[in-house]
C-alpha positions in Angstrom: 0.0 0.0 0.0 1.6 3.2 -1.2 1.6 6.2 1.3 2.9 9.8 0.8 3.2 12.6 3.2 2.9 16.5 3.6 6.2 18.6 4.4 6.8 17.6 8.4 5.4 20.3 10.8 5.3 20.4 14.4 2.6 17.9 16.3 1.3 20.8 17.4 0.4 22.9 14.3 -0.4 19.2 12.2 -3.2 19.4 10.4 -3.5 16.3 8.0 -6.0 13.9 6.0 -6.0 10.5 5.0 -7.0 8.9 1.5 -8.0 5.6 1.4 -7.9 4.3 -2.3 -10.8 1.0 -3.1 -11.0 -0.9 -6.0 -13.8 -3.2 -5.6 -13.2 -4.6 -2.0 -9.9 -4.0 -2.0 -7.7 -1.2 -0.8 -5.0 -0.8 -3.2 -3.3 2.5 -1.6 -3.4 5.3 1.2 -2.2 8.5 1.2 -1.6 11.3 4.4 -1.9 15.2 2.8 -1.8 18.6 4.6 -3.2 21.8 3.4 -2.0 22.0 -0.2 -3.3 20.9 -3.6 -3.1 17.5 -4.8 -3.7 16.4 -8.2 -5.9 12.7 -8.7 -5.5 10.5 -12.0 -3.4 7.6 -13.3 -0.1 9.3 -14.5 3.1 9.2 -12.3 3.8 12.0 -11.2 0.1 12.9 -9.8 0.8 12.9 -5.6 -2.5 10.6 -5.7 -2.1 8.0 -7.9 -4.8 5.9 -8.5 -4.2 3.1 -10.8 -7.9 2.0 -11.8 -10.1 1.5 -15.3 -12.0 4.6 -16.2 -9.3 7.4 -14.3 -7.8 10.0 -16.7 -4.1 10.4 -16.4 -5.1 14.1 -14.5 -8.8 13.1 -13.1 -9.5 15.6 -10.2 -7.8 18.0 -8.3 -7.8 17.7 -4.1 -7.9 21.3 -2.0 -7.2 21.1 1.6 -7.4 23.9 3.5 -8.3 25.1 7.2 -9.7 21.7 7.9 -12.0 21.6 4.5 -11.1 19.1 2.2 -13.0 20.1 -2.1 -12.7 18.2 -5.0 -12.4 19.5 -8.6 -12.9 17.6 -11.8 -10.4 18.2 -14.0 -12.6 17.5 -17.4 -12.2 13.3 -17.0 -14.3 11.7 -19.5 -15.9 9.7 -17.0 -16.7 12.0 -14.0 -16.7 11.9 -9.8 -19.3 10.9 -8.5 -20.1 11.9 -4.4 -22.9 9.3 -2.7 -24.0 8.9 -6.5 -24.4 11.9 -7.5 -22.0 13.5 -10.3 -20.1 16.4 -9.0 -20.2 19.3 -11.4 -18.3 22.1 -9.8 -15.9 22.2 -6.7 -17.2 20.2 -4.1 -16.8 19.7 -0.4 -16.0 16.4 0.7 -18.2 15.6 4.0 -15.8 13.4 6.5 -16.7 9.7 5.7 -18.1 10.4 2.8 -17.6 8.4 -0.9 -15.7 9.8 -3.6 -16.1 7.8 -7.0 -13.6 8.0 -9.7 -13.5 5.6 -12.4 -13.5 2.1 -10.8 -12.3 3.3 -8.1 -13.5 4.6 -4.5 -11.9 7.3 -1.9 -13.0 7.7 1.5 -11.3 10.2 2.8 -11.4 11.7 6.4 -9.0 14.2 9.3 -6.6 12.2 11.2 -7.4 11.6 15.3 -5.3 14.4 16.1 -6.5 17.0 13.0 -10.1 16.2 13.8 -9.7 16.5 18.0 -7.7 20.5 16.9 -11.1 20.6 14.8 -13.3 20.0 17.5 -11.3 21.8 20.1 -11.3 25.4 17.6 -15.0 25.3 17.6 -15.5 25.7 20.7 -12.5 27.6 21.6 -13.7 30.1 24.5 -11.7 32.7 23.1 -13.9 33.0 20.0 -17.3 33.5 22.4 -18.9 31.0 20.3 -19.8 28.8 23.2 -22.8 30.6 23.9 -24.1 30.8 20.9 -23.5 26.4 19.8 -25.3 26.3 23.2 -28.1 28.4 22.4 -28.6 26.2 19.0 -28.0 23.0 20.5 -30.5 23.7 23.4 -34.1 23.0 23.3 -35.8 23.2 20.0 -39.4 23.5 20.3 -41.8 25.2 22.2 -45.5 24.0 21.5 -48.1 26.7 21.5 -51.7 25.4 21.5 -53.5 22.9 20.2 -54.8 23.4 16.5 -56.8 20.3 15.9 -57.5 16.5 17.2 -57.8 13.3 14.9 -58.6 9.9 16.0 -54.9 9.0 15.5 -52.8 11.9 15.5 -52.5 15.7 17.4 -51.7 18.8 15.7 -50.4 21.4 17.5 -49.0 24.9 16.9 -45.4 25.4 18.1 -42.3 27.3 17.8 -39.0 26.8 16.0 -36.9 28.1 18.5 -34.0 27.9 16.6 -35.0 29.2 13.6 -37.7 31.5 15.0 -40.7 30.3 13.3 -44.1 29.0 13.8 -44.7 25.3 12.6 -47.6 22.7 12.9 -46.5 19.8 15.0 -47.9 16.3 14.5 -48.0 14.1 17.7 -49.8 10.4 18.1 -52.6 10.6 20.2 -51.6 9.4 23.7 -53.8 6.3 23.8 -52.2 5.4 20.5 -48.6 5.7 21.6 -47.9 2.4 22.5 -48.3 0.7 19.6 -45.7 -0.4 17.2 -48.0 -0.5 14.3 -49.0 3.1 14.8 -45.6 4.4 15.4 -44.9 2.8 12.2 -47.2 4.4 10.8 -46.3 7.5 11.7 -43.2 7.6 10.2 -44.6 6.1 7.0 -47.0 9.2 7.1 -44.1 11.6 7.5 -41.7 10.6 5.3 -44.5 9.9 2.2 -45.7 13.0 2.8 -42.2 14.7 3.1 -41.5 13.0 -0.4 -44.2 14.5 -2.0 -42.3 17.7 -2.7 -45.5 20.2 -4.4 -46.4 23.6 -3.8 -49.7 22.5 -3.0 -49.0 19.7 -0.6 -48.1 20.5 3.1 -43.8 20.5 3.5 -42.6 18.7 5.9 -39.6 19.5 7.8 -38.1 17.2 10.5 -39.4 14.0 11.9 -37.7 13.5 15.3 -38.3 12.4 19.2 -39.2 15.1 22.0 -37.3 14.8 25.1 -40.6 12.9 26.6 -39.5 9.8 23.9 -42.7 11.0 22.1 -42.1 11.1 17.9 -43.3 14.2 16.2 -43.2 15.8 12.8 -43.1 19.4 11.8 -44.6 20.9 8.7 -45.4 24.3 7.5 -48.0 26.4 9.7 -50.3 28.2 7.2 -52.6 30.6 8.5 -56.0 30.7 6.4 -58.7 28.1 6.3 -60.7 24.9 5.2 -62.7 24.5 2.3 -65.0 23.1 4.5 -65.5 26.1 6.5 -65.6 28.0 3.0 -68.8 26.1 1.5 -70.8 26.3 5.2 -69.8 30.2 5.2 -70.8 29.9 1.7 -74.2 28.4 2.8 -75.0 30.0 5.8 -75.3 33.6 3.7 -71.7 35.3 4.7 -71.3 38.2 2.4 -67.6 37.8 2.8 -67.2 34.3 1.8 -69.7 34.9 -1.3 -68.3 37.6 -2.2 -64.1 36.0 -1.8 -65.3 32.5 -2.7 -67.4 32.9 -6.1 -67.4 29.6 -8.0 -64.7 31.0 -10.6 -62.6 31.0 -7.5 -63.6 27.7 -5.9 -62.5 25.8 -9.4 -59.2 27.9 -9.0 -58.7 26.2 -5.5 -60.3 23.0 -7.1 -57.6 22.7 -9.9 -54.6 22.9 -7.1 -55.9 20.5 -5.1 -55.8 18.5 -8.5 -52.4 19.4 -9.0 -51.6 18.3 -5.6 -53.5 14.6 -6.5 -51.6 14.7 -9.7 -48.4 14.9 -8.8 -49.1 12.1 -5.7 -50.4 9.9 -8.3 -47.6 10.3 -10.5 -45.1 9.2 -7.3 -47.4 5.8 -7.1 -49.3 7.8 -4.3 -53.2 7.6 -3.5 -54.7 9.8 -0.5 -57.2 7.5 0.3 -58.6 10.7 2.5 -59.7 13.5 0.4 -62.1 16.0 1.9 -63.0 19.6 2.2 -61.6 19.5 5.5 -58.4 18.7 4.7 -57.8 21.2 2.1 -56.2 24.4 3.4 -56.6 27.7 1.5 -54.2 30.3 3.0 -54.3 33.8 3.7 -52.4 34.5 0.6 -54.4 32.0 -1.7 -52.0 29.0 -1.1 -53.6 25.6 -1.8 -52.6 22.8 0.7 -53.9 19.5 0.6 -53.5 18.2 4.1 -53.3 14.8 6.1 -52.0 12.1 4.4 -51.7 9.4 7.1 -53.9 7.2 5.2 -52.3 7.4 1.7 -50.9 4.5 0.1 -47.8 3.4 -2.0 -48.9 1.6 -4.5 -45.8 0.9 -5.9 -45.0 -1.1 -2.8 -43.2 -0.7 0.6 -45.6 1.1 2.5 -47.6 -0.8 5.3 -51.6 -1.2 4.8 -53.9 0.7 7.2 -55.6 -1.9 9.0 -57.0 -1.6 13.3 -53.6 -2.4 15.6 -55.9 -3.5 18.3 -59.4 -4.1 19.9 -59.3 -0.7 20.8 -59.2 0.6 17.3 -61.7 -1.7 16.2 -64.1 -0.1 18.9 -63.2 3.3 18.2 -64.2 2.8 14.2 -67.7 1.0 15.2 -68.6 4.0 17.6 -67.2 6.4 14.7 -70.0 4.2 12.2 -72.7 5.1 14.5 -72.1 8.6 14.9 -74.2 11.1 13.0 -72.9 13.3 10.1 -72.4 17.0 10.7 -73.4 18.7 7.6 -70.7 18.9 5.5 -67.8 17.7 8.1 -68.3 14.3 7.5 -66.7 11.6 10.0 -63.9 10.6 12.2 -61.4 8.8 9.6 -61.6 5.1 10.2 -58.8 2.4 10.2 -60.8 -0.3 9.3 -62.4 -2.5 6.7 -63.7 1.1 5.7 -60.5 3.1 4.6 -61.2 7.4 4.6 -63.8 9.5 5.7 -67.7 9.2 4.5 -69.3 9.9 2.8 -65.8 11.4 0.9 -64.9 7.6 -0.1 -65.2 5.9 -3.0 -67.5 2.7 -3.7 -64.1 0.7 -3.5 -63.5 2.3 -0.1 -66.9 1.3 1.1 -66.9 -2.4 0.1 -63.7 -2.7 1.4 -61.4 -3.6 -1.3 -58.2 -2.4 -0.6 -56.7 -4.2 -3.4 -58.7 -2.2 -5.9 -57.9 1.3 -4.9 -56.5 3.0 -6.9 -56.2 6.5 -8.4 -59.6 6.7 -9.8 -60.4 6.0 -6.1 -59.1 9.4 -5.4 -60.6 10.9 -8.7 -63.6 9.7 -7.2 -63.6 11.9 -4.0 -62.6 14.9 -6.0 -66.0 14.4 -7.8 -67.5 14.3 -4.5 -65.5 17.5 -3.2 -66.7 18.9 -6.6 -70.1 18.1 -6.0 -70.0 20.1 -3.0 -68.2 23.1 -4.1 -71.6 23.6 -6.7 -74.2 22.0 -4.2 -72.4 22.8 -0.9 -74.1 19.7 0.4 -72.5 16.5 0.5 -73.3 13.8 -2.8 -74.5 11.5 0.2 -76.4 12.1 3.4 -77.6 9.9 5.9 -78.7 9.2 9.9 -75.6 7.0 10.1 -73.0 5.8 8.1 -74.6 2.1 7.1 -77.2 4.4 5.2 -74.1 6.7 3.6 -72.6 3.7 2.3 -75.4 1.7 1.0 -75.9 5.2 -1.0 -72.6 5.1 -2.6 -72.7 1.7 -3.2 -75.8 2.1 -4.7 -75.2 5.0 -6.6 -78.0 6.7 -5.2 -76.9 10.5 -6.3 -79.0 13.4 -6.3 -78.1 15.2 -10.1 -76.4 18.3 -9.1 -78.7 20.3 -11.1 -81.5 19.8 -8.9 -80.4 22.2 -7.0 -81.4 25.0 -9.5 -85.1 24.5 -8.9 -86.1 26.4 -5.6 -87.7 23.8 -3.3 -91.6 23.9 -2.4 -92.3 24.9 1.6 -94.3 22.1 3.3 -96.3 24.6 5.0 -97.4 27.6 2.4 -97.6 24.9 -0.9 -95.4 28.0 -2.5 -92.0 27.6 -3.9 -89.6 29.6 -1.2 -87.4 31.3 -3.7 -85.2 33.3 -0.5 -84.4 30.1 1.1 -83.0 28.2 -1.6 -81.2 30.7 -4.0 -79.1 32.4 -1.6 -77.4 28.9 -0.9 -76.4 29.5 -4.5 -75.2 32.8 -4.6 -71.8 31.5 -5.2 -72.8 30.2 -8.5 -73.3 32.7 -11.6 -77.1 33.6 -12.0 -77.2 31.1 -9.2 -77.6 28.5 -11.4 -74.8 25.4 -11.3 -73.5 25.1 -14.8 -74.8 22.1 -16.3 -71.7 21.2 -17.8 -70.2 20.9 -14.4 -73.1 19.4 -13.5 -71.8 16.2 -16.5 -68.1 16.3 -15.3 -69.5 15.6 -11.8 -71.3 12.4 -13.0 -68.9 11.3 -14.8 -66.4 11.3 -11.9 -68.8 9.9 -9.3 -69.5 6.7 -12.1 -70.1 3.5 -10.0 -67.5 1.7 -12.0 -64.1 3.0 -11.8 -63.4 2.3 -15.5 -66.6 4.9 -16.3 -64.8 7.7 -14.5 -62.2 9.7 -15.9 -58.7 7.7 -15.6 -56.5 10.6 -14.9 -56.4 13.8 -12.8 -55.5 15.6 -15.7 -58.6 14.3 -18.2 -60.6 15.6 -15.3 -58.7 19.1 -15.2 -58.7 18.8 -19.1 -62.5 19.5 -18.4 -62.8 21.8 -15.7 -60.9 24.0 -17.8 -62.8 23.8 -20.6 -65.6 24.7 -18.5 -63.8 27.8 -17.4 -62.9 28.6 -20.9 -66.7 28.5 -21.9 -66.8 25.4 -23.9 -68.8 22.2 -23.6 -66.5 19.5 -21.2 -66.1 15.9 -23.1 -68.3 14.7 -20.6 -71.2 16.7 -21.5 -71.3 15.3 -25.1 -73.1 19.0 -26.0 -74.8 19.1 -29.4 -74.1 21.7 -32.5 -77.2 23.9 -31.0 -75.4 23.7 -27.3 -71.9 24.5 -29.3 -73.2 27.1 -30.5 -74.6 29.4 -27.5 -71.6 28.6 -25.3 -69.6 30.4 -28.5 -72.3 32.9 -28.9 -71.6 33.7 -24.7 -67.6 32.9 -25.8 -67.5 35.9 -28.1 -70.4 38.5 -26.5 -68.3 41.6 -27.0 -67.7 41.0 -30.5 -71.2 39.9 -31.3 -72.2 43.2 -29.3 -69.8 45.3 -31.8 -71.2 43.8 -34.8 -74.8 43.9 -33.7 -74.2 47.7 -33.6 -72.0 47.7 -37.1 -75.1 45.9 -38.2 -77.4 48.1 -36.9 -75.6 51.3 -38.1 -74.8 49.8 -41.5 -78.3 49.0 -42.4 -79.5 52.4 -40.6 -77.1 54.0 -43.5 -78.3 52.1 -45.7 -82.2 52.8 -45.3 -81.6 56.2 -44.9 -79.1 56.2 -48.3 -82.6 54.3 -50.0 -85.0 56.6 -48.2 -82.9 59.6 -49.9 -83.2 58.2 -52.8 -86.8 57.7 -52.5 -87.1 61.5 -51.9 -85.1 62.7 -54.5 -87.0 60.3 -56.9 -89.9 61.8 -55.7 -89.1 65.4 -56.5 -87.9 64.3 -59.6 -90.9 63.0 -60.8 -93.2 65.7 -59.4 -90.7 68.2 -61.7 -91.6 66.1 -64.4 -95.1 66.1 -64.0 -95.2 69.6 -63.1 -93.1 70.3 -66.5 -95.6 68.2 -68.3 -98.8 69.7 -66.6 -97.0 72.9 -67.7 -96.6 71.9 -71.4 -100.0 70.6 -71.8 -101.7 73.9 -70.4 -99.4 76.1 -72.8 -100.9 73.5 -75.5 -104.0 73.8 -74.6 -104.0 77.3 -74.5 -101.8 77.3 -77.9 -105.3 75.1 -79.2 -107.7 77.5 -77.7 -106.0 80.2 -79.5 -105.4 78.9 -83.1 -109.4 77.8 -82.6 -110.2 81.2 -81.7 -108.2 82.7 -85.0 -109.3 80.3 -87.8 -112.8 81.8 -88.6 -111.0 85.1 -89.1 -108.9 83.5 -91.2 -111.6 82.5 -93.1 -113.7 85.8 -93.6 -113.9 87.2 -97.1 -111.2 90.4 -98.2 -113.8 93.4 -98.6 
């Protein structure tokens, strides 16, 4: 094993690294450096020689330097790679880490006594940084309040105290503590969910253990509020969240929470919990979609959601019988019945865990759809046996029933206050029946009926938006043509007035005519009364002379 070494210097003052050189299993050579520049490759003369397939003669270039050790490439043909990931400009070398080159590996890493001289100048007392490494390595966290309570999990508000912010802290529930399969859980929930890097999915920031021994995870604190409180705001008559929330803006909110489901599914990810409550709109119109400790992996490697224990099992049988409150739905379950009802699909209801899959989720959009238009739920009930058989038996209301105002039981009149302001949200009040068609086609009974992507769904909402007729509308040339009559009103306005003005010019270019024809004619017949009274009196004249003429000459 080959070795080299920097200039000798005092014990004191040595600073110095060591090089380990692997091909395959095998260490072939190890070198000692101190601050300098070393070049890397397989030619002679380079103070690390490295004789492996795939190194240029002059490879990379080593800095070393006030205890930091950076690695250049030099233009190789075939690259460094750090931890498998090609180094494009000068890199630092993390002690212990691996440095690829061609076939062969470096580890390099500060000697005992280098890395003690390291340890002992950071916390030199002379440089007053004691107080401050303190101050960071102290305590971290300082919980707040509590924001909101799930059957599994805590979140509370709390504060960064290191960084100085405010973040959302996820806790189990203390009854739930004690149970591998939920702590399990839990970290399956935090790192899929810190995975699924998207502006309109909640970031996650650290998963760790409190000093209690309790786990936690941290994610973004946004300040702002449900959907779910939007549509009962909506409902209950609020001018402000009418006159914020109209339904152009709802489908803008709608189509993020898409995106979010978009880019999950894209990762192998399905929520398996979609509803209005756990979509977030924030103070500055940020779009989270919230709570994914029941989504699933489908690509494999993540643990199905099933009861840990009898006390579980209870929990989701009490959470069955429980009544539904308006638009808030129930307790998630971890049971035979995976997510929320009624915001499940049929799949979810019967049960089949094998069989959900993204259309699953598409299917709960539909739902959360339904609700933005209706702002009641696709499927109410006393209980959640009478939900469920609803779903399964695709027993929808159409949304556009809610257009018709309905007919007081006492008075036998239709109460027209009472039902459209519920609407307000909606333009003219009236849902737009070609949202009305995307909805049905999402909630079809049959996943292969429904759209198949996120984005066919979107594709329609959009077109909506735009004015035209969605694909699942199947709208006729007559329908075609009003939505591109109400497409293009300004510029049928501008050349109903052209129109107007023309033809106005043009009667009154006629009527002109008609007058100046007029006058034309009545000097003609005016010129010919005239000549026919200066013949008649030229006739009455000759008459008058001709027996003169024919008197005798005396």
């Amino acid at each position: 094993m080959a070795e080299s070494a920097s200039t000798p210097v005092p014990e004191a003052e040595a600073v110095s690294a060591e090089v380990d050189v692997l091909v395959g299993g095998e260490a072939i050579a190890m070198y000692t450096v101190s601050h300098g520049e070393y070049l890397i490759g397989r030619d002679a003369s380079c103070p690390i020689f490295v004789d492996a397939d795939d190194v240029s003669r002059h490879h990379a270039r080593l800095i070393f330097n006030a205890f930091e050790l950076v690695i250049e490439d030099l233009g190789s043909s075939n690259g460094i790679f750090i931890e498998g990931v090609q180094v494009q400009l000068p890199t630092r070398i993390r002690l212990g880490q691996e440095v690829q080159i061609g076939q062969a590996r470096l580890i390099v890493r500060l000697r005992e006594s280098a890395a003690r001289q390291f340890v002992e100048a950071l916390w030199d007392e002379g440089l007053g940084l004691g107080q401050v490494r303190n101050q960071i390595a102290g305590r971290k966290y300082k919980v707040i309040t509590t924001i909101n309570r799930g059957g599994m999990g805590v979140i509370l508000q709390a504060r960064d105290l290191r960084i100085r912010r405010t973040v959302a802290m996820k806790v189990i529930n203390s009854k739930h503590q004690f149970s591998r399969e939920n702590a399990l859980r839990f970290i399956d929930e935090a790192q899929l969910t810190g995975q699924l890097e998207h502006p309109n999915i909640i970031p996650v920031y650290e998963l760790g253990i409190d000093e209690q021994g309790e786990m936690f995870y941290t994610m973004k604190f946004v300040k702002g509020t449900t959907l779910d409180d939007v549509l009962r705001g909506i409902r209950a008559g609020r001018e402000k969240s009418i006159e914020k929330y109209p339904l152009g803006a709802l489908l803008t909110v709608f189509q993020k929470v898409c995106d979010a489901i978009a880019f999950a599914h894209s990762k192998g990810v399905v929520h398996r919990d979609l509803k209005p409550e756990n979509i977030m709109i924030g103070a500055f119109g940020e779009v989270l979609v919230l709570d994914w400790g029941l989504a699933k992996n489908l690509t494999g490697g993540r643990r199905e959601t099933h009861p840990a224990s009898g006390a579980d099992l209870a929990a989701d049988a009490a959470a069955r019988s429980a009544p539904p409150d308006d638009l808030r739905g129930f307790e998630t379950m971890h049971g035979l019945i995976v997510g929320t009802p009624p915001y499940i699909s049929p799949e979810q209801a019967r049960g089949e865990l094998d069989k959900i899959d993204g259309r699953s989720d598409i299917y709960v959009l539909g739902e959360i759809l339904y609700a933005i238009l209706t702002l009641r739920t696709p499927f109410e009930g006393e209980n959640v046996t009478e939900i469920v058989e609803k779903i399964l038996g695709s027993r929808i209301a159409h949304p556009s029933v809610h257009n018709h105002p309905k007919k007081s039981s006492r008075r036998g009149k239709r109460d027209l206050t009472a039902e459209f302001h519920v609407l307000a949200h909606c333009p003219g009040h009236r849902i737009p029946d070609g949202l009305s068609a995307v909805v049905m086609k999402a909630l079809a009974l049959a996943p292969a009926d429904r759209y198949q992507t996120v984005e066919d769904l979107q594709e329609d909402i959009a077109a909506c938006q735009g004015g035209f007729a969605p694909k699942a509308e199947g709208a006729g040339p007559l329908k075609q043509l009003a939505l591109w009559a109400v497409r293009h009103k300004p510029e049928i306005a501008l050349f109903a007035i052209f129109f107007v003005l023309f033809n106005a010019l043009v009667v009154g270019f006629f009527l002109q005519l008609s007058r100046e024809r007029d006058r034309a004619q009545a000097s003609e017949q005016a010129a010919w009364q005239s000549q026919k009274s200066a013949a008649e009196r030229l006739a009455e004249y000759e008459a008058r002379r001709a027996p003169e003429k024919e008197k005798p000459d005396p």
